[in-house]
Backbone as a chain_set.jsonl record, in Angstrom:
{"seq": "XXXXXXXXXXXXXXXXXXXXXXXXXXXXXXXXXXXXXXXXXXXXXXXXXXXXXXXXXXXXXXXXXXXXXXXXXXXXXXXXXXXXXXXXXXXXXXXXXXXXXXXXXXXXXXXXXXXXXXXXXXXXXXXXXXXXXXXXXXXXXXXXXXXXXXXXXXXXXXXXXXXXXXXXXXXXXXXXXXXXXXXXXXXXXXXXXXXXXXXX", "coords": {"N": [[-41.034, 251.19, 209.635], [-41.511, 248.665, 211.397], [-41.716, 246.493, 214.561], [-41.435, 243.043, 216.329], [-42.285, 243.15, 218.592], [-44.174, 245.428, 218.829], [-47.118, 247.045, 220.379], [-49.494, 247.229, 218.585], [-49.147, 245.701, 216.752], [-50.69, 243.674, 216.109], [-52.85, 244.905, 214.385], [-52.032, 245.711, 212.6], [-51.838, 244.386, 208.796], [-51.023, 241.255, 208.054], [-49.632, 238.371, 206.598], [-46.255, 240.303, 205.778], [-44.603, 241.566, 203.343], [-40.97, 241.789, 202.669], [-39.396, 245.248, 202.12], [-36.991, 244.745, 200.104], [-34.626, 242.653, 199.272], [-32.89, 242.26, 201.024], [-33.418, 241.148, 203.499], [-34.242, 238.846, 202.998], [-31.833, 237.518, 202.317], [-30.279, 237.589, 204.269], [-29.092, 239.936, 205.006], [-30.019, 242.188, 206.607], [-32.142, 242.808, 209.067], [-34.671, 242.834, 208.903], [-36.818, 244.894, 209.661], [-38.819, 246.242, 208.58], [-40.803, 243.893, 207.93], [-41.101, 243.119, 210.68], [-39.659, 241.832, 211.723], [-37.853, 241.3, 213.74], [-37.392, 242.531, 217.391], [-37.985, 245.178, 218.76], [-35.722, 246.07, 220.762], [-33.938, 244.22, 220.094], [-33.247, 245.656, 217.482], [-32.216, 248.082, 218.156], [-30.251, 247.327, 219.434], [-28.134, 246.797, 217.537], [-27.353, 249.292, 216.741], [-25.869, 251.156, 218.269], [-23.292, 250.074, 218.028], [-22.9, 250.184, 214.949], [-23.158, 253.007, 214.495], [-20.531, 253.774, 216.119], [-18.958, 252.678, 214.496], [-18.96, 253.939, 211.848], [-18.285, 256.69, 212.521], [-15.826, 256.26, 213.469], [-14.609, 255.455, 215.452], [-14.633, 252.553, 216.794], [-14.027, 249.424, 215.592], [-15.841, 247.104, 215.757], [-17.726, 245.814, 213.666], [-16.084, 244.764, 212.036], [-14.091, 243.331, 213.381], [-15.907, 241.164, 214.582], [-16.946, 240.021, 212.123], [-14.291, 239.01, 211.825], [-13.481, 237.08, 213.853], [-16.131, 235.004, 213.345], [-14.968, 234.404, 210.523], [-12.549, 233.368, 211.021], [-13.527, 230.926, 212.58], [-15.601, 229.55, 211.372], [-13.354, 228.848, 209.492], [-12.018, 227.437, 211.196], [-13.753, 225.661, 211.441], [-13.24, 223.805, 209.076], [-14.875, 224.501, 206.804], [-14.769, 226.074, 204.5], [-15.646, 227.535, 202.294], [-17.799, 229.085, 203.38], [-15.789, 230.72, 205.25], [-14.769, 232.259, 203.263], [-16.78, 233.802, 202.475], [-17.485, 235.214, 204.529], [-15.123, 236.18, 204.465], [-14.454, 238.015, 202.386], [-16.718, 239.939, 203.143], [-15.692, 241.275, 204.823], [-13.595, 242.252, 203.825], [-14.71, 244.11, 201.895], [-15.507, 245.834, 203.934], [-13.315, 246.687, 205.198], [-12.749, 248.163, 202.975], [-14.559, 250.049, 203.455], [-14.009, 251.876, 205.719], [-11.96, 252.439, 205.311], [-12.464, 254.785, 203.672], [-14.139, 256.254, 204.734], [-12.716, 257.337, 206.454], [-10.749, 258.631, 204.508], [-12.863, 260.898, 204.323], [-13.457, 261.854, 206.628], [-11.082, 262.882, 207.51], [-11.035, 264.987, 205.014], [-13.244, 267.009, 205.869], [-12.15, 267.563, 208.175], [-9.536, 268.91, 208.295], [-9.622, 270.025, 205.289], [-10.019, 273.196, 204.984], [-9.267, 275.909, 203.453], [-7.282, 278.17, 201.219], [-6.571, 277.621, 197.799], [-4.343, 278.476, 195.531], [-4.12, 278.547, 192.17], [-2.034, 277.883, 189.529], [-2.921, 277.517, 185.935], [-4.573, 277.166, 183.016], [-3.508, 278.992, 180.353], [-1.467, 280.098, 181.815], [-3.204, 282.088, 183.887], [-3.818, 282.342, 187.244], [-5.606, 280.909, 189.758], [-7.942, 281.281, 192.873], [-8.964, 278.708, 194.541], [-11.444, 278.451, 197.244], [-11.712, 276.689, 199.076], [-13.53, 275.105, 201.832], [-13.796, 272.491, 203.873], [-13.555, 270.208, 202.331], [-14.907, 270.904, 200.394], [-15.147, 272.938, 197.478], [-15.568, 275.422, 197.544], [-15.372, 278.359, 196.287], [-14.427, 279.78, 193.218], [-12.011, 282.008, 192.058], [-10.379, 284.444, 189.756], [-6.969, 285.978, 190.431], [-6.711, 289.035, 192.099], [-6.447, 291.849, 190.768], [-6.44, 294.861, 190.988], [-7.806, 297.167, 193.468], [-11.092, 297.159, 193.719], [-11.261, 294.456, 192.792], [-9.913, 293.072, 195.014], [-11.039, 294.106, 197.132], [-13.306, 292.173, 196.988], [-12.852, 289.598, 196.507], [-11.821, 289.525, 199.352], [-14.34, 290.219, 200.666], [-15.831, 287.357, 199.647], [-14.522, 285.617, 200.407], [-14.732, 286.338, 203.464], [-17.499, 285.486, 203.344], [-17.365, 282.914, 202.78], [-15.998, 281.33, 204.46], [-16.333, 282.126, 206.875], [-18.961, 281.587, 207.273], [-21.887, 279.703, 209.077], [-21.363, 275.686, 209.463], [-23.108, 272.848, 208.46], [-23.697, 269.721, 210.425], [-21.307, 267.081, 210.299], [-22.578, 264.661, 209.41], [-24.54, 265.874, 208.171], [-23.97, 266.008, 205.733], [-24.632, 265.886, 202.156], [-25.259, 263.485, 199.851], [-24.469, 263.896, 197.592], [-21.847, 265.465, 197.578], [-20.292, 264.237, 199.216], [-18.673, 262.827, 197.506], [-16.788, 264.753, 196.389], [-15.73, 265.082, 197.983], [-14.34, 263.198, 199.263], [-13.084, 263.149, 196.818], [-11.093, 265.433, 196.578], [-9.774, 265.275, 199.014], [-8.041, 262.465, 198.502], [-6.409, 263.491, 196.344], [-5.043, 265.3, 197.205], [-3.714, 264.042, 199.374], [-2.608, 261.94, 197.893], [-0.483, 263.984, 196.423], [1.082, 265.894, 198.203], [3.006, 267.984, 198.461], [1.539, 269.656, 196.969], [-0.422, 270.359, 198.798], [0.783, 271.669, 200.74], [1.184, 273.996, 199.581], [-0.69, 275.438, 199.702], [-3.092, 277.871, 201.555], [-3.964, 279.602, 204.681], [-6.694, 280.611, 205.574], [-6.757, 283.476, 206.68], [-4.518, 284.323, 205.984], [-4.511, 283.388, 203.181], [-6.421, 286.057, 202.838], [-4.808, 288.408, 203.266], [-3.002, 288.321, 201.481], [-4.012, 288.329, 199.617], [-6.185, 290.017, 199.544], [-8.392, 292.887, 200.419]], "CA": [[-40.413, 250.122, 210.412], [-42.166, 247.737, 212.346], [-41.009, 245.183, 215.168], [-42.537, 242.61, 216.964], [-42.834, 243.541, 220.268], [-45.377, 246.304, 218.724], [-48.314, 246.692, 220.659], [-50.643, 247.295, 217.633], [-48.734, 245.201, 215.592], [-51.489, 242.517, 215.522], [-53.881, 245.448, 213.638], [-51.227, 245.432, 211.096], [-51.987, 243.744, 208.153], [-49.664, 240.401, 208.34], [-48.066, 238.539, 206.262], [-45.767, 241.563, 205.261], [-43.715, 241.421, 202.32], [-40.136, 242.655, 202.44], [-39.771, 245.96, 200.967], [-36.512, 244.812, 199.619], [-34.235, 241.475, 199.717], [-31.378, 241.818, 201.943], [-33.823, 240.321, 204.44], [-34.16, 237.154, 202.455], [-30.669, 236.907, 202.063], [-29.391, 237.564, 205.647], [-28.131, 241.111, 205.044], [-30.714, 242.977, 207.315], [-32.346, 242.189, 210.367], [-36.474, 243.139, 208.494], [-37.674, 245.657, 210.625], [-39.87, 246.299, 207.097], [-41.721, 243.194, 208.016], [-41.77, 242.959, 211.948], [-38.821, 240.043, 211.931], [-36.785, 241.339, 214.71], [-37.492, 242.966, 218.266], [-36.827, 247.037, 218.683], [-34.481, 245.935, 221.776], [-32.813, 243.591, 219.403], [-32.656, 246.443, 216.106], [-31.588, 249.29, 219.097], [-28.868, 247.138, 220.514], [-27.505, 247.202, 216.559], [-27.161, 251.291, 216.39], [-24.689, 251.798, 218.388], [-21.845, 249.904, 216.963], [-22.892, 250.476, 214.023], [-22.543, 254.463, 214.465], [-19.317, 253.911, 216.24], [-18.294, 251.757, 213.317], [-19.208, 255.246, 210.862], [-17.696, 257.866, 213.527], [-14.3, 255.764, 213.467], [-14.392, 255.265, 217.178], [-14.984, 251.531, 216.811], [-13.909, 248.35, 214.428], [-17.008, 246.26, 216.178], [-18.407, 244.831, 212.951], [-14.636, 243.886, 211.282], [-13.981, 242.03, 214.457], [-17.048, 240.257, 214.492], [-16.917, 239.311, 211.064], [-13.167, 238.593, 211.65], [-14.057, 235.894, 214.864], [-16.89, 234.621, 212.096], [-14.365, 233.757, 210.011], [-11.953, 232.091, 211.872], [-14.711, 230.189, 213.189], [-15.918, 228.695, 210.061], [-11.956, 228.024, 209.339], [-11.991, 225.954, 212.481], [-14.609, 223.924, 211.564], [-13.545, 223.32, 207.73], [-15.979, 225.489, 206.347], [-13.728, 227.184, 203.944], [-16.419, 228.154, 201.433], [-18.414, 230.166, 204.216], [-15.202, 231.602, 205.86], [-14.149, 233.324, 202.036], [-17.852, 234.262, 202.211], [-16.739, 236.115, 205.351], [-13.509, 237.071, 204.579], [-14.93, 238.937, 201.34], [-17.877, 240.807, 203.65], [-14.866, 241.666, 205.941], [-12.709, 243.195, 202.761], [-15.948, 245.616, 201.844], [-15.838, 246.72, 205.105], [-12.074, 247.695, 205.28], [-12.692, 249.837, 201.685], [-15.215, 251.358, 203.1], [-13.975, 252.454, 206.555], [-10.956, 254.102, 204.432], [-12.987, 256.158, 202.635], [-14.593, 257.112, 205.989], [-11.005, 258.1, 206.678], [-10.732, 260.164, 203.72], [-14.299, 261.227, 204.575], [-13.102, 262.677, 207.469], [-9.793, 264.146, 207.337], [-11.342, 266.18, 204.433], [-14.134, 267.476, 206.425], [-11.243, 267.936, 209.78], [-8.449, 269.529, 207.644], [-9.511, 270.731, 204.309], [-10.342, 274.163, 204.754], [-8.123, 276.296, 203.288], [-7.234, 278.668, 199.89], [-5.522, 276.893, 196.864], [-3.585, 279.193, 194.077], [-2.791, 277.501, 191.437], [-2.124, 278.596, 187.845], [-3.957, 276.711, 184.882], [-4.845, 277.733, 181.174], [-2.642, 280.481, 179.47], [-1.148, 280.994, 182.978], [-3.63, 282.176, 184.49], [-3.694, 281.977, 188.182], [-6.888, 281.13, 190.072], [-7.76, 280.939, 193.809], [-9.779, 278.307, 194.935], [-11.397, 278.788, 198.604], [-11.916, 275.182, 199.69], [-14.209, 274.749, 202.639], [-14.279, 271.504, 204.571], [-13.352, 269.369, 201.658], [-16.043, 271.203, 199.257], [-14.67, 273.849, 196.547], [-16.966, 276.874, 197.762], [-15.784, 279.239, 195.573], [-13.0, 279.956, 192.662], [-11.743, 283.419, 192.094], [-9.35, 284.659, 189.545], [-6.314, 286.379, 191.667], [-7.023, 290.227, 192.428], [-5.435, 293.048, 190.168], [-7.544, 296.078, 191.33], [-8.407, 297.495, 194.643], [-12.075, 296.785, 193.816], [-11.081, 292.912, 193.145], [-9.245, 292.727, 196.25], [-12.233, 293.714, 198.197], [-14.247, 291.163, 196.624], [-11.981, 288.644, 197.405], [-12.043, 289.62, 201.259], [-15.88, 289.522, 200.712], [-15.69, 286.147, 199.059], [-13.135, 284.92, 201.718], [-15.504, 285.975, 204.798], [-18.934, 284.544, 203.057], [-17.015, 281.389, 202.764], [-15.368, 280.712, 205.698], [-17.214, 282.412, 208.374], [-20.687, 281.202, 206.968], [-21.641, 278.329, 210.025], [-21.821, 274.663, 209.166], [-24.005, 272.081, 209.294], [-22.721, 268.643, 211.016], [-20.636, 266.277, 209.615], [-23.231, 263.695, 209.608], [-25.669, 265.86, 207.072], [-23.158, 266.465, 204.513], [-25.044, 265.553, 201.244], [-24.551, 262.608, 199.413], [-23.392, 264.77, 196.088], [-20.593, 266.132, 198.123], [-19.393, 262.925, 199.582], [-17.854, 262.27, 195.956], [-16.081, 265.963, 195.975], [-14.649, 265.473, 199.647], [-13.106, 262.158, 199.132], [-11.738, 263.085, 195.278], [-9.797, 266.568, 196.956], [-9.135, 264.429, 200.085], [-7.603, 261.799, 197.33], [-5.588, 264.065, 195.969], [-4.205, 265.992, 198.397], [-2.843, 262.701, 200.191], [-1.114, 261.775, 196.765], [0.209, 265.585, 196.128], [1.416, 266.521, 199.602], [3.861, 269.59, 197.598], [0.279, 270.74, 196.719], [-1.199, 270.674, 199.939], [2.289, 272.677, 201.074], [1.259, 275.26, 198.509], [-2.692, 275.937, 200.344], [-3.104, 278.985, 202.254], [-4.793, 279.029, 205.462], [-7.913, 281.698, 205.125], [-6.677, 284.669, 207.059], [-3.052, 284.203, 204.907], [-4.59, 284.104, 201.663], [-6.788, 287.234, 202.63], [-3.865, 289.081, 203.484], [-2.274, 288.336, 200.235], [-5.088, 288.606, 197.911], [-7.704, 290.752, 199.968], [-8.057, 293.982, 200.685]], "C": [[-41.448, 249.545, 211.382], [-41.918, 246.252, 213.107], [-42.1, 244.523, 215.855], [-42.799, 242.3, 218.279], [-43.743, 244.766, 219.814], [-46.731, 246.306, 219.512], [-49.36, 246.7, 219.659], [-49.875, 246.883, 216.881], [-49.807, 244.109, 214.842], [-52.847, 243.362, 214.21], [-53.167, 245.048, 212.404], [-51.515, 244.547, 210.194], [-50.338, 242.812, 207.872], [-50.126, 239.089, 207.594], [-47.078, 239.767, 205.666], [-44.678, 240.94, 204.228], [-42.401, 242.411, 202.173], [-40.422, 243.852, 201.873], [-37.949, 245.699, 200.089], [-35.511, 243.393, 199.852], [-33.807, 241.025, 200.385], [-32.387, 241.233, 203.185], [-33.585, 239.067, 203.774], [-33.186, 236.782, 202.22], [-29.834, 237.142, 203.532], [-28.719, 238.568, 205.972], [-28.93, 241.938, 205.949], [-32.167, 242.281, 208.095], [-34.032, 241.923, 210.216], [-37.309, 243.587, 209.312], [-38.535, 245.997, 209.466], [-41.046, 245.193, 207.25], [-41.615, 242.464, 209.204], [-40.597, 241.576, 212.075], [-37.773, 240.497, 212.923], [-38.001, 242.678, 215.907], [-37.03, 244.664, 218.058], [-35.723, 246.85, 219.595], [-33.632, 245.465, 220.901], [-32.212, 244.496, 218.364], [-32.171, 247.18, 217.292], [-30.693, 248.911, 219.75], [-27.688, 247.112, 219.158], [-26.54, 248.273, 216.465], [-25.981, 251.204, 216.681], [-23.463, 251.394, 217.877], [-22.315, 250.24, 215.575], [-22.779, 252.328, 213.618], [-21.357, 254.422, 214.968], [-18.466, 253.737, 214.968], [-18.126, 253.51, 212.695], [-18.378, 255.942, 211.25], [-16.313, 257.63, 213.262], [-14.041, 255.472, 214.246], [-14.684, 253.731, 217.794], [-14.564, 250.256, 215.261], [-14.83, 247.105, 214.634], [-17.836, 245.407, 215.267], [-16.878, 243.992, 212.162], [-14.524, 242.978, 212.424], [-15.291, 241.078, 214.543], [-17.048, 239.198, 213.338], [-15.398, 238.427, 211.114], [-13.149, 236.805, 212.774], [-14.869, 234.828, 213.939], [-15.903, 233.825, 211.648], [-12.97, 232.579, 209.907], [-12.573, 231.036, 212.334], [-15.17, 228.79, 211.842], [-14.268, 227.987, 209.654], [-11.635, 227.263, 210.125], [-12.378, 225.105, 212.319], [-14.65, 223.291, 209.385], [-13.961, 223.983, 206.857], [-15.239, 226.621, 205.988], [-14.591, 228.486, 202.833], [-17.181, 229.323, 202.632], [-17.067, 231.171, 204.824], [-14.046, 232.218, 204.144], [-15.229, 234.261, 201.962], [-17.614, 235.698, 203.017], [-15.808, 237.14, 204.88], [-14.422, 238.521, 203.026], [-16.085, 240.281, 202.051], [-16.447, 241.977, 204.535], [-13.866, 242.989, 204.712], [-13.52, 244.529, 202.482], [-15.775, 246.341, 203.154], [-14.677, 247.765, 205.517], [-12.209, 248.692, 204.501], [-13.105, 250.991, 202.327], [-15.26, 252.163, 204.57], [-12.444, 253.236, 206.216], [-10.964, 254.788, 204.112], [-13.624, 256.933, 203.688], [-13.641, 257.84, 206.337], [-10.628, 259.209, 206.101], [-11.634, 260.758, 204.087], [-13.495, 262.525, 205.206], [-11.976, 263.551, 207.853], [-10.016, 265.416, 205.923], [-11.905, 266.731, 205.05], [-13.295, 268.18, 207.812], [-10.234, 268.939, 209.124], [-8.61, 269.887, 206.823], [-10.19, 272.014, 204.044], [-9.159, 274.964, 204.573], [-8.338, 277.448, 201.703], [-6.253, 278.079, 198.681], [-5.161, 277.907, 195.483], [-3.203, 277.969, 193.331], [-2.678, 278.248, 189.735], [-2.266, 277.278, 186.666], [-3.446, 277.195, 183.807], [-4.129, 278.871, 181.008], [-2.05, 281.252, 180.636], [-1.443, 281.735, 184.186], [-4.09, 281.822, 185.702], [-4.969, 282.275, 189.23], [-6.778, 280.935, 191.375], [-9.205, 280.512, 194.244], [-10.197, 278.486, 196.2], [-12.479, 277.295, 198.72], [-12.466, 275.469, 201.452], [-14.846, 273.186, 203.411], [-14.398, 270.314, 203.578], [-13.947, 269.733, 200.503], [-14.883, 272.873, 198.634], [-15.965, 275.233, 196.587], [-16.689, 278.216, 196.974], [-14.192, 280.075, 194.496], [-12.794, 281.41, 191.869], [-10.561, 283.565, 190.877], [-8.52, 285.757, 191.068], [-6.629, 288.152, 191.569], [-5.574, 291.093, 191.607], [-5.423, 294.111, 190.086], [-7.651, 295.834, 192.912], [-9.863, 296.725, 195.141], [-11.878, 295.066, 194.414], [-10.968, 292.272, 194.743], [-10.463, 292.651, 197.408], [-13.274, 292.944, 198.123], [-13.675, 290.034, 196.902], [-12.256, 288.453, 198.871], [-13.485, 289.762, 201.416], [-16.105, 288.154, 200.353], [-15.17, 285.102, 200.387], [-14.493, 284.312, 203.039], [-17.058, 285.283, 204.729], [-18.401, 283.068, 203.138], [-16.561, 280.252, 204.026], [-15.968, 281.096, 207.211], [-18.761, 282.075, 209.153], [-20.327, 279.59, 208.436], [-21.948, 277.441, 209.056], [-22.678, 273.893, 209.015], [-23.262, 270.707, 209.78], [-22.089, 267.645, 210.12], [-21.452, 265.219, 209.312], [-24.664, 263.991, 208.201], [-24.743, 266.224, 205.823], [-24.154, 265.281, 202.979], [-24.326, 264.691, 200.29], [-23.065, 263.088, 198.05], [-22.202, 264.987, 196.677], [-20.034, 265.369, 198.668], [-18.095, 262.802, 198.577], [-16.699, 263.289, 195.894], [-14.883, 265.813, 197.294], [-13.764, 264.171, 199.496], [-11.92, 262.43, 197.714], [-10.908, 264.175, 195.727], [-9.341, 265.342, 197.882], [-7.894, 263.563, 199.392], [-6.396, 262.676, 197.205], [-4.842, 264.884, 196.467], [-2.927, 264.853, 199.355], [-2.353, 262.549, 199.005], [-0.237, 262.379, 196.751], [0.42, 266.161, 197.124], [2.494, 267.379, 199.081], [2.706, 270.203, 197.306], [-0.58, 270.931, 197.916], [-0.072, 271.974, 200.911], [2.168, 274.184, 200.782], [-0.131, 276.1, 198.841], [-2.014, 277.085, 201.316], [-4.194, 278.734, 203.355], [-5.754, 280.409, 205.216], [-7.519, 282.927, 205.283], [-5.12, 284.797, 206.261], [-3.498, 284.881, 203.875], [-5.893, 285.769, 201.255], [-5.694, 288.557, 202.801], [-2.801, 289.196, 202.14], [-2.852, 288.779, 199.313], [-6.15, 289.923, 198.495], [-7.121, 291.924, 200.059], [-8.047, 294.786, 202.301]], "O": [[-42.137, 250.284, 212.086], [-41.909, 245.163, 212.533], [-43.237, 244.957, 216.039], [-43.4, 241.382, 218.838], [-44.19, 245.237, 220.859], [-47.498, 245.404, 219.173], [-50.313, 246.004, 220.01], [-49.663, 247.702, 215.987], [-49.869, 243.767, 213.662], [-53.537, 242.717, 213.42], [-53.535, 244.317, 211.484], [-51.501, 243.456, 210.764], [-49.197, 243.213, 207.643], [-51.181, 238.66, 208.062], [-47.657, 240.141, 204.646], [-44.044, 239.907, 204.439], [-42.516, 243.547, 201.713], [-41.431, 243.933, 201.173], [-37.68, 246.662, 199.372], [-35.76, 242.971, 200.982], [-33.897, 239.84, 200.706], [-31.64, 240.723, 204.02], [-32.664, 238.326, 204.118], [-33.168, 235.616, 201.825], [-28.675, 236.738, 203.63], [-27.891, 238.552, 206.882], [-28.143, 242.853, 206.193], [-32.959, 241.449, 207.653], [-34.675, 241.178, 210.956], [-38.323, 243.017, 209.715], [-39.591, 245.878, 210.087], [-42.154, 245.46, 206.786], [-41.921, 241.273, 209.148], [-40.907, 240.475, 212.531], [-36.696, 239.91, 212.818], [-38.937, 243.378, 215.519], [-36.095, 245.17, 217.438], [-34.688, 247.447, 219.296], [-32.568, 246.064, 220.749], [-31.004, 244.418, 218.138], [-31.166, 246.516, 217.547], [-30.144, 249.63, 220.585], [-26.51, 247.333, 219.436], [-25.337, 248.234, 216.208], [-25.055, 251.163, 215.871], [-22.657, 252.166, 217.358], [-21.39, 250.936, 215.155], [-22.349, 252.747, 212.543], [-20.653, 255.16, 214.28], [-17.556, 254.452, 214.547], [-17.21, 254.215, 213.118], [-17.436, 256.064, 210.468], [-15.586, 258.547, 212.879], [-12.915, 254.978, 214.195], [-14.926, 253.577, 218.992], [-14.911, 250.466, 214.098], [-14.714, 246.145, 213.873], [-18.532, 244.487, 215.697], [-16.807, 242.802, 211.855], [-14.921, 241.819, 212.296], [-14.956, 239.894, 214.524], [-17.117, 237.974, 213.446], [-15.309, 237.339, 210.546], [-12.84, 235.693, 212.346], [-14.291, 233.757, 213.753], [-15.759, 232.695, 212.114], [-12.605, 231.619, 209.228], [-11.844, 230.053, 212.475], [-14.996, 227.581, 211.688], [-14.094, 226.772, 209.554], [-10.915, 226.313, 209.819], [-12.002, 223.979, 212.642], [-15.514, 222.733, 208.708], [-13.208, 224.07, 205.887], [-15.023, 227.669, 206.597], [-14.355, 229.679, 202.638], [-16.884, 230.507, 202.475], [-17.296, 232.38, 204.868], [-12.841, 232.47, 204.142], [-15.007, 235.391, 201.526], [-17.557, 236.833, 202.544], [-15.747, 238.369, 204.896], [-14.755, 239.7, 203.149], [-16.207, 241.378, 201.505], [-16.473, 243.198, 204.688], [-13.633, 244.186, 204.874], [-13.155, 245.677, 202.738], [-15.976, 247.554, 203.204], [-14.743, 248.927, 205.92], [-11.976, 249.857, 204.826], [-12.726, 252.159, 202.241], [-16.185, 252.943, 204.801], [-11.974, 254.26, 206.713], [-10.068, 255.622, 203.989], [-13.678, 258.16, 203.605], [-13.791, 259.048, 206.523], [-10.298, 260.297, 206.573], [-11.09, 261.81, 204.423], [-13.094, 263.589, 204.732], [-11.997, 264.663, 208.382], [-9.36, 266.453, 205.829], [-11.147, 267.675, 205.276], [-13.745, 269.168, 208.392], [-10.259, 270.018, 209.716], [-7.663, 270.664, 206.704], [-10.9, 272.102, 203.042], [-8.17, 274.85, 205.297], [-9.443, 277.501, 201.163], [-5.044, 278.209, 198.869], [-5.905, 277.9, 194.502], [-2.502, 276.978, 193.535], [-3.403, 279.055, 189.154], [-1.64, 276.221, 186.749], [-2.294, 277.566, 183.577], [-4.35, 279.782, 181.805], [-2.001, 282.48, 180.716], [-0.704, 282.028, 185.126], [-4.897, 280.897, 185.612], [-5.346, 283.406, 189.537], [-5.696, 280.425, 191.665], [-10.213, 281.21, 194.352], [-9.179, 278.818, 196.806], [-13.668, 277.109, 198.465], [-11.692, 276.049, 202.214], [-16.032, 272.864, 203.476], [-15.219, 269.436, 203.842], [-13.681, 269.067, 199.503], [-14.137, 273.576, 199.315], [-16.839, 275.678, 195.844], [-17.546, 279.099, 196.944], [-13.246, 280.704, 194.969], [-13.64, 281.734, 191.035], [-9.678, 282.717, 191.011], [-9.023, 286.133, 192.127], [-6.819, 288.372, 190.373], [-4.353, 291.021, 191.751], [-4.645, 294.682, 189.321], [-7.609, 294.753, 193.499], [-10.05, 296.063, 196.162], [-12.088, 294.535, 195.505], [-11.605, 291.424, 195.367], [-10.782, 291.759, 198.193], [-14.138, 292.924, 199.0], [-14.246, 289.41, 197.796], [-12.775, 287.487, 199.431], [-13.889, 289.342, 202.5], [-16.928, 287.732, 201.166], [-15.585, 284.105, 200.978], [-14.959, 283.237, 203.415], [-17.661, 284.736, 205.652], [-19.108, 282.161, 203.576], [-16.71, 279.066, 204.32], [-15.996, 280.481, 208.278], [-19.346, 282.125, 210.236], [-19.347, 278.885, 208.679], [-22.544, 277.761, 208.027], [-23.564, 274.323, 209.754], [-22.079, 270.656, 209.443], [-22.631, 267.531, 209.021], [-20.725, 264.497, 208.628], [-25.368, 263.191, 207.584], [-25.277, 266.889, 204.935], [-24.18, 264.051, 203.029], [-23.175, 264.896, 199.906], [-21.884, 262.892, 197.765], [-21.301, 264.506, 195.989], [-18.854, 265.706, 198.768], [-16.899, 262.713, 198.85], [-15.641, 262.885, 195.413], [-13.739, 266.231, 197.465], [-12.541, 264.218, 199.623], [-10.73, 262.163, 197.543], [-9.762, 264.032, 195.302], [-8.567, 264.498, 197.431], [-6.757, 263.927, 199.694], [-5.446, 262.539, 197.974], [-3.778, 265.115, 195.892], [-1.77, 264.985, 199.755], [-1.312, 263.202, 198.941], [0.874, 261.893, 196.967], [-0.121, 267.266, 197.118], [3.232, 267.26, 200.059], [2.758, 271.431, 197.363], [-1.48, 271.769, 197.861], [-0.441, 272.944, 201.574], [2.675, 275.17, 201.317], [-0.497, 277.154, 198.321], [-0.85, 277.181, 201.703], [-5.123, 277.943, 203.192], [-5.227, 281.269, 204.51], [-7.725, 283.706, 204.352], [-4.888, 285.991, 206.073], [-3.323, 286.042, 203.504], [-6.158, 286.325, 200.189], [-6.011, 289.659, 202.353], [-1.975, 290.091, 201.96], [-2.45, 289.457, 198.367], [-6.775, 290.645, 197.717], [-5.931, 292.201, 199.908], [-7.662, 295.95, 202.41]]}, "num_chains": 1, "name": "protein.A"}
């Protein structure tokens, strides 16, 4: 990144060439090629992490003002242009939604019975499937279970913020489905439950 209040920006070899378009089209501000101030990109951040967090709707309103704006003055083609930037933005602060109520609420144990009856117990961790067990029919089992249990659930975190992209996909599709199937979320065990049932 490079802005142009840099003091050694003039060493820099200049003209700089995007490293990608959304400058040339108006989607990003080109700290890649020195086209905006660091005061001006650092007064960005913060709504834009509120926006993420959930603790803020600072770019929908913006865009939403925008588009009224352009509908004021006629300018119907620019305020659909809007309205369409404004729709992406709702999707994708829903899925932040799911995001996060998996990551706030989905820790837990899920029984369920499958193939030929067989009844398995998943141990769901923070929206992620950390580890699936048939159900205990032995002593031994049982204490593998209650080993299983406390590696899973007692292991620390890391923040909500480094959760890996791969696992994005896993926390919104339980999340997903859990909000459809609320009789199957009914049917979850909370950790120290389903060790008491299944563990030893």
């Amino acid at each position: 990144m490079h802005f142009q209040d840099q003091a050694e920006l003039p060493v820099i070899a200049t003209p700089r060439t995007p490293g990608c378009i959304r400058h040339e089209i108006g989607r990003c501000l080109g700290p890649c090629v020195a086209a905006v101030t660091e005061q001006a990109y650092a007064a960005q951040l913060p709504m834009a992490r509120a926006f993420l967090d959930g603790t803020s709707d600072g770019p929908m309103t913006a865009l939403q003002d925008r588009m009224l704006a352009h509908s004021d003055a006629m300018a119907f083609e620019r305020a659909a242009q809007v309205r369409n930037k404004l729709h992406r933005l709702e999707l994708l602060r829903a899925q932040f939604e799911r995001l996060r109520f998996a990551v706030e609420t989905l820790t837990f144990a899920y029984p369920i019975t499958g193939y030929e009856n067989e009844t398995r117990v998943y141990l769901v961790k923070r929206g992620t499937v950390r580890a699936d067990l048939k159900v205990p029919t032995s002593r031994r089992e049982q204490e593998e279970f209650t080993e299983w249990a406390r590696r899973v659930f007692e292991a620390p975190e890391r923040p909500s913020r480094s959760i890996p992209t791969h696992e994005i996909d896993v926390l919104l599709l339980l999340s997903s489905w859990f909000q459809r199937h609320p009789d199957e979320f009914a049917r979850t065990l909370a950790p120290e439950v389903a060790v008491r049932e299944f563990g030893a």
